[in-house]
C-alpha positions as CSV (number, residue, x, y, z in Angstrom):
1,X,126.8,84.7,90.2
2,X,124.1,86.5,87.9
3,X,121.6,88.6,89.9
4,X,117.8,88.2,90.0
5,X,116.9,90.8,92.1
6,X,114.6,93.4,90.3
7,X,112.6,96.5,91.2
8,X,108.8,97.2,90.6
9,X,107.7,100.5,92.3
10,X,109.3,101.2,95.4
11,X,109.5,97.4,95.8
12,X,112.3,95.2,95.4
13,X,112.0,91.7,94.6
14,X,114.5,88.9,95.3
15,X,114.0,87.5,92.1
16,X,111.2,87.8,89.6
17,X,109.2,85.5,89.5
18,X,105.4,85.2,91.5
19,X,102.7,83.2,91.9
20,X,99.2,84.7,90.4
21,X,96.1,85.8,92.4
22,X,93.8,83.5,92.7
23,X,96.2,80.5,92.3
24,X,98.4,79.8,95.3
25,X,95.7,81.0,98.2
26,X,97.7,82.7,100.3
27,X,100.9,80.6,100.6
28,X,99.9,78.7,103.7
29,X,98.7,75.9,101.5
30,X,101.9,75.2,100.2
31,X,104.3,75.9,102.9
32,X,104.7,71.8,103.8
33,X,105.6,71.4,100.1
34,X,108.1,74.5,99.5
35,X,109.9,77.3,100.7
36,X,107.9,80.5,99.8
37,X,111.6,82.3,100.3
38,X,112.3,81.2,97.1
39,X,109.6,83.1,95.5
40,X,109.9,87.1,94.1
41,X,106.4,87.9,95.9
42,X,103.2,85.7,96.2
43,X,99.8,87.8,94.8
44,X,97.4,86.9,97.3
45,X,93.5,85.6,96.6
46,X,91.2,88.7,95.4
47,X,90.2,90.6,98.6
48,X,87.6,92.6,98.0
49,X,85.2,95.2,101.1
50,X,82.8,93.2,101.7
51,X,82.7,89.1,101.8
52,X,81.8,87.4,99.0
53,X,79.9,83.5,98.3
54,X,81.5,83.8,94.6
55,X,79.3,82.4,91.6
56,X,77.4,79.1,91.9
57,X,78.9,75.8,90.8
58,X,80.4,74.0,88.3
59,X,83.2,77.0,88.5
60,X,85.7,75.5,86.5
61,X,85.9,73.5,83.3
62,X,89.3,72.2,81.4
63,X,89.7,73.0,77.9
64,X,92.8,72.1,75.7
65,X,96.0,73.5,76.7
66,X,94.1,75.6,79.6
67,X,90.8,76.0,81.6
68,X,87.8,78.5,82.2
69,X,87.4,79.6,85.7
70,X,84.2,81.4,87.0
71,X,84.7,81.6,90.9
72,X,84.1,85.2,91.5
73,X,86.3,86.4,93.5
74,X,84.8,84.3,96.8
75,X,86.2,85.7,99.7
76,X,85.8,86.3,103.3
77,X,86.2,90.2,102.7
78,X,89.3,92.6,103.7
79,X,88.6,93.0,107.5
80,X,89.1,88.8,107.9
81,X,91.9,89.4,105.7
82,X,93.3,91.8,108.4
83,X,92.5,89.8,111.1
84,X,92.9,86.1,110.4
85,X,95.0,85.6,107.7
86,X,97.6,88.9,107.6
87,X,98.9,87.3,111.0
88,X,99.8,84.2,109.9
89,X,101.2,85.6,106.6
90,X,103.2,88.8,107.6
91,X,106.1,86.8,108.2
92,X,106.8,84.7,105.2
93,X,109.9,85.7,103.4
94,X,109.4,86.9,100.3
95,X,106.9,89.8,99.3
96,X,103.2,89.3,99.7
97,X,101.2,91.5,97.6
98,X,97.1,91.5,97.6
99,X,94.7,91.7,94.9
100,X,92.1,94.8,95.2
101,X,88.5,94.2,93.6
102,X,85.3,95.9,94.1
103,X,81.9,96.8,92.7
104,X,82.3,100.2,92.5
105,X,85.3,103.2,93.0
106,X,84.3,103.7,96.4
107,X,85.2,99.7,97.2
108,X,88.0,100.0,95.9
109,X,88.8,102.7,97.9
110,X,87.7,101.7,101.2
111,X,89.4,98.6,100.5
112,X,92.3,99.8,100.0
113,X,92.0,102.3,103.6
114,X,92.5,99.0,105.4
115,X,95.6,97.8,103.8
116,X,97.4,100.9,104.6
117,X,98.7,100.3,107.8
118,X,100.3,96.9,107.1
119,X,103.5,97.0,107.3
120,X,104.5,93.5,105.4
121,X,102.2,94.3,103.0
122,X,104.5,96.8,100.0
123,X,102.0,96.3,97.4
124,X,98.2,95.8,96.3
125,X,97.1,94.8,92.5
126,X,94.4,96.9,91.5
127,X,92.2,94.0,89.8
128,X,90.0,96.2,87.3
129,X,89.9,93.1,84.8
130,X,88.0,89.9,86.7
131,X,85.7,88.9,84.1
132,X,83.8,86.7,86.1
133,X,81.4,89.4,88.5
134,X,78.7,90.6,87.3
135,X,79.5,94.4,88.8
136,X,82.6,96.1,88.8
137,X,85.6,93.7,87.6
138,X,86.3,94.1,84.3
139,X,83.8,97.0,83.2
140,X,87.0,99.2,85.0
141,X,89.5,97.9,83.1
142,X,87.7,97.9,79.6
143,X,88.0,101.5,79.0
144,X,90.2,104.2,79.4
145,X,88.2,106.8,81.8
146,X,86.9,103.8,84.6
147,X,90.9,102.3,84.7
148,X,91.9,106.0,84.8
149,X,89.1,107.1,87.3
150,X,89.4,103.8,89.5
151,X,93.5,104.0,89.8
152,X,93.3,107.6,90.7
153,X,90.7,107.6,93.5
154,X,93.8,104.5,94.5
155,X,96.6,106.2,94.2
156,X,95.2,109.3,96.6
157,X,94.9,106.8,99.2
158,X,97.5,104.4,98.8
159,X,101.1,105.1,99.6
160,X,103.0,102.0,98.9
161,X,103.0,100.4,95.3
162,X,100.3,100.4,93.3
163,X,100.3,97.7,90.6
164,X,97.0,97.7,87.8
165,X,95.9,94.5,86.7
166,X,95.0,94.9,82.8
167,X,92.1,93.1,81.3
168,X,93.0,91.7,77.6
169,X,89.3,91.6,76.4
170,X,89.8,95.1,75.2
171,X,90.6,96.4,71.6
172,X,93.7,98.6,72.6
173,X,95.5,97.3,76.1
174,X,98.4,99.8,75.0
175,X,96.1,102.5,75.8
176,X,94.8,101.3,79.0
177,X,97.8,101.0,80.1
178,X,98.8,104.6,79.1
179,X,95.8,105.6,81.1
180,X,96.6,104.0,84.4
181,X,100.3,105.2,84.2
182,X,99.0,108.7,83.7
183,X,97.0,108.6,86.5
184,X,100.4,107.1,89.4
185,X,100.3,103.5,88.7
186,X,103.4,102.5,89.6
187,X,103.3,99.5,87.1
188,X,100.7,96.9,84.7
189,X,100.5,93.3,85.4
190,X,98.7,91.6,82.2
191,X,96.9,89.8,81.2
192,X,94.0,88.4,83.1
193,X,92.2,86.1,81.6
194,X,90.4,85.8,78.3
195,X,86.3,85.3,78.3
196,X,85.4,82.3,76.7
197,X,83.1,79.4,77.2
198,X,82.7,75.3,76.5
199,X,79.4,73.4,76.3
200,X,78.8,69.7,77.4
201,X,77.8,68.3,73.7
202,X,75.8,65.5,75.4
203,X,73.8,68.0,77.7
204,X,74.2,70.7,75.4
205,X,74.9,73.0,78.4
206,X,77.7,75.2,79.6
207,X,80.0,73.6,81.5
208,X,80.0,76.3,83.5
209,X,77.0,77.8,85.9
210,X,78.0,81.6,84.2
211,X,78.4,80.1,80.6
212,X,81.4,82.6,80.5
213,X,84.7,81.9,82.2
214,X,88.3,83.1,82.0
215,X,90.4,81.3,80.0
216,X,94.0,80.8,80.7
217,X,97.0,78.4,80.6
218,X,99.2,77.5,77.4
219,X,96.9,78.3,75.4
220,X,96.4,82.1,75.7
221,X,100.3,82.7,76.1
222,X,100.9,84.0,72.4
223,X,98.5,86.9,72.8
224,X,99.3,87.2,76.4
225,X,103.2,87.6,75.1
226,X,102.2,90.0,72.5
227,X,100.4,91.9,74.5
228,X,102.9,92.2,77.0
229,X,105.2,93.2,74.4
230,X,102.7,96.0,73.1
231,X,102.4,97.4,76.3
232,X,106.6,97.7,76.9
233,X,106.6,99.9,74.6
234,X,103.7,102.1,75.3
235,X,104.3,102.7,79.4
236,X,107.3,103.8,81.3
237,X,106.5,101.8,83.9
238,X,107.8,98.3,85.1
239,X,105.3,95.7,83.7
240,X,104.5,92.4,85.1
241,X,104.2,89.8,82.2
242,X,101.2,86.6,82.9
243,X,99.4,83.9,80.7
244,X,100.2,80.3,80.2
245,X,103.8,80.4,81.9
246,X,105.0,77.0,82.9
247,X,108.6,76.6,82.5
248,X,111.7,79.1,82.8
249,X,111.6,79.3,78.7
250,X,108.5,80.9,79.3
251,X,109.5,83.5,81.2
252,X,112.5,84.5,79.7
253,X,110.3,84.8,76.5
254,X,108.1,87.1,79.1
255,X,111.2,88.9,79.9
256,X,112.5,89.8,76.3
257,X,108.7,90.8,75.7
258,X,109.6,93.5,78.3
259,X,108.2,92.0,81.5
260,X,110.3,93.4,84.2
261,X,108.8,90.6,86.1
262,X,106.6,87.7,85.4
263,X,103.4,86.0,87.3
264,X,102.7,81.7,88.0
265,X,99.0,81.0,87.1
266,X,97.0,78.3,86.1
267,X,100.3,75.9,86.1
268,X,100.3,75.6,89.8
269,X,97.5,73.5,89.2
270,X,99.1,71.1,87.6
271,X,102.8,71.6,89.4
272,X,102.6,73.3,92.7
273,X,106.4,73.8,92.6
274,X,106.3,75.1,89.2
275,X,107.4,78.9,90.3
276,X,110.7,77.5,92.2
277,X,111.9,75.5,89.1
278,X,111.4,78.3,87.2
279,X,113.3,80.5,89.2
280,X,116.2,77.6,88.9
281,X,115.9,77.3,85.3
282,X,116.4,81.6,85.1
283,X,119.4,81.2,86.9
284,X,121.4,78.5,84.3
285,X,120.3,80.6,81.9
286,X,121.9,83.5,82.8
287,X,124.8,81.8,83.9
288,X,124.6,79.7,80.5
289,X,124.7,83.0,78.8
290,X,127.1,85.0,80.6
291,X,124.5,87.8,81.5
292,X,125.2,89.9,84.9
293,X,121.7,90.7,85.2
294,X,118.1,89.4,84.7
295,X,116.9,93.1,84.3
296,X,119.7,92.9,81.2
297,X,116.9,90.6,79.2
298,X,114.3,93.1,80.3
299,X,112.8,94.1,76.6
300,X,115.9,92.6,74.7
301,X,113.9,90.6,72.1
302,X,115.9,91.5,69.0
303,X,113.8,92.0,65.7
304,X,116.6,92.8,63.1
């Protein structure tokens, strides 16, 4: 039987595939539906120090092949997360990893101070690339010294693994992520999503409250692949490939891009099931192919 089991950080992964931040809640919603031991890890909604209302409605509008999101990171704040919800999660079986966002590099920080001490928690995603706040977010991730400054105030604090979300509204991502490796990330995820906007023709209004959203879906998975590829060869770090994935082809194509691992989005909108299927479809491929390991594929595109 081929193994899926892969490694990112100190953490190992039953198989590599995980639902997104920001798409899946925090895997209580689908537990009557699936079981979330099938799953590598689930990234958990953007937590950030304080809570937050997010940004005012419409927050979402569909576009071809994708949509545009503008919630802004609403959430009840890290201490609820310690209190209500890392009960009730602690004990699902695969990896639950949360998403880290603040306003400045002292939220970030103290953020992170509370997550130490779970144990079921191995992981947090350094978000420095939400384009829809109108502090923080983003402006870390879109140059060099605010990802490097943000991930090492992080990494002084945080023991377990540290994982930086990359934002791909940037002119070099390569470099970002040689910045954030350089400063004890212990690997990339990329890419968030893309800023981009739609207007009602008949209103002629934005279709959303923030006229920008983040795009993502099918439609931004070439450059997402691209970029992923980019940054496998730029980082010696494990990097965790995102953007438009809906079927196992997908993330194979994520995998011989170099993603060690790979990240369910928008399509569990659309299939909540979507991440197990995948995981199924990795499997017979491997098998179909005769290949021992997934971590075999792992940057194996072949160019000559």
């Amino acid at each position: 039987m081929a193994r899926l089991e892969v490694t990112i950080g100190s953490m190992l992964l039953r198989n590599p595939v995980m639902t997104a931040s920001g798409t899946f809640g925090y895997g209580t919603e689908y537990t009557d539906f699936m079981d979330l031991g099938r799953l590598g890890g689930i990234f958990v909604k953007g937590t950030t120090l304080e809570p937050r209302q997010g940004n005012d409605y419409p927050r979402m509008a569909e576009t071809p092949s994708g949509m545009l999101n503008a919630v802004g990171l609403h959430n009840k704040g890290v201490d609820y997360f310690v209190e209500q919800i890392y009960p009730v999660i602690k004990d699902y079986d695969t990896r639950m990893i949360v998403n880290v966002s603040g306003s400045t590099v002292e939220d970030y920080v103290a953020c992170t101070e509370k997550l130490v001490g779970l144990e079921k928690i191995p992981a947090i995603e350094l978000n420095i690339s939400c384009p829809n706040v109108k502090e923080g977010g983003m402006a870390f991730g879109t140059t060099c010294a605010s990802a490097a400054q943000v991930t090492r105030a992080v990494r002084r604090v945080y023991p377990g693994t540290l994982i930086v979300k990359l934002s791909p509204n940037v002119t070099d991502i390569a470099e970002i992520a040689r910045s954030v490796e350089a400063e004890g990330a212990d690997s990339v995820s990329l890419v968030n999503t893309f800023l981009g906007m739609a207007i009602d023709a008949e209103s002629r209004r934005p279709k959303l409250s923030t006229v920008t959203g983040g795009l993502s879906g099918p439609c931004i998975k070439p450059i997402a692949l691209r970029m992923v590829w980019q940054v496998f060869h730029a980082v010696n770090i494990p990097v965790i490939g995102m953007g438009g994935i809906c079927n196992w082809e997908d993330a194979i194509e994520f995998i011989l891009a170099g993603a060690t691992a790979i990240q369910v989005g928008t399509c569990n909108f659309i299939d909540p099931s979507v991440s197990v299927k995948i995981v199924e479809g990795i499997e017979a491929y491997l098998q179909r192919h005769n290949i021992a390991s997934v971590t075999d594929l792992v940057g194996a595109m072949e160019t000559a």
